[in-house]
C-alpha positions in Angstrom: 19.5 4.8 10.1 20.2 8.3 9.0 18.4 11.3 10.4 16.6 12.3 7.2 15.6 8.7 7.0 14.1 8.6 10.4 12.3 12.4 9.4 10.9 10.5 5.9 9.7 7.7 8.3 7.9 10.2 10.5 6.2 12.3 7.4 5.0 8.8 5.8 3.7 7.8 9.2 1.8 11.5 9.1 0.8 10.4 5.4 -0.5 7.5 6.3 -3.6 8.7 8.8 -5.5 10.5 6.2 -4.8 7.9 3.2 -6.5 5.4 6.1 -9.0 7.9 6.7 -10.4 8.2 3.4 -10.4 3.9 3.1 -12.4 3.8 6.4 -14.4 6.4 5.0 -14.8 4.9 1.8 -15.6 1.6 2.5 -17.0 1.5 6.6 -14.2 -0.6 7.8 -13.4 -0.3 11.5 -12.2 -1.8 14.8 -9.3 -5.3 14.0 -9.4 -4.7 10.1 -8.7 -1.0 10.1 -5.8 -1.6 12.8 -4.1 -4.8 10.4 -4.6 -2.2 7.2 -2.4 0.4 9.1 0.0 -2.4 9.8 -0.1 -3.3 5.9 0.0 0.2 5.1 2.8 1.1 7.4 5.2 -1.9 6.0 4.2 -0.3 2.8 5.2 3.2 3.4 8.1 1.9 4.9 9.1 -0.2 1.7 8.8 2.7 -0.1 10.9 5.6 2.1 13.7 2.3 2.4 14.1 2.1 -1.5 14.0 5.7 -1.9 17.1 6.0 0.5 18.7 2.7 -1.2 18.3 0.7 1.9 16.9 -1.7 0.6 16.5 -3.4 -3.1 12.9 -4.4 -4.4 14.7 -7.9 -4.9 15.9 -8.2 -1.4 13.0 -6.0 0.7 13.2 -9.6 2.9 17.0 -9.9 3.1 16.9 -7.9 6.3 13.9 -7.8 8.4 15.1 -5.8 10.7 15.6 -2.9 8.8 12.0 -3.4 7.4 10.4 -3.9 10.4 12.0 -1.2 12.3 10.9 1.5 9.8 7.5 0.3 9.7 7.1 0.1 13.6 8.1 4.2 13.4 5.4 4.4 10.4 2.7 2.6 12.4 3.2 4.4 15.8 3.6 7.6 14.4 0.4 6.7 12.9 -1.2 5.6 16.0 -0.1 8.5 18.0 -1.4 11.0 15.4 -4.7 9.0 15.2 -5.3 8.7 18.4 -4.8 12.5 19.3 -7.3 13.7 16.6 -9.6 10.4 16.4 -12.1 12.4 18.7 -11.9 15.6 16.1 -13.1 13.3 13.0 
């Protein structure tokens, strides 16, 4: 994984704490099924920065799951870490 790969990571993993902000907000969800959406989420940010940087292909996003699941565990903790220093702030 290249650097500016690992820094895309990072900023979806900043991206993705208000975009889960607003569905909590939107539609009350809190506790387990807010934590599995920022799972989903995160897989899907990932999916995305991964095809944007060619690697991976929409046909084979399952050929390697470590690639996938890498990227999306530094989306998701990013996440977490961000969330949990502001969650006291919202």
């Amino acid at each position: 994984m290249e650097m500016a790969q690992t820094v895309a990571l990072m900023l979806a993993g900043g991206i993705a704490v208000p975009l889960l902000q607003a569905i909590k907000k939107a539609l009350g969800w809190q506790g387990p099924v807010m934590l599995w959406l920022s799972f989903v989420a995160s897989i899907i940010l990932a999916v995305l920065v991964l095809l944007m940087f060619g690697q991976i292909s929409l046909a084979g996003i399952f050929a390697n799951p470590e690639i996938l699941f890498g990227a999306s565990g530094i989306v998701m903790t990013l996440a977490q870490l961000i969330y949990g220093s502001i969650k006291d702030k919202l």
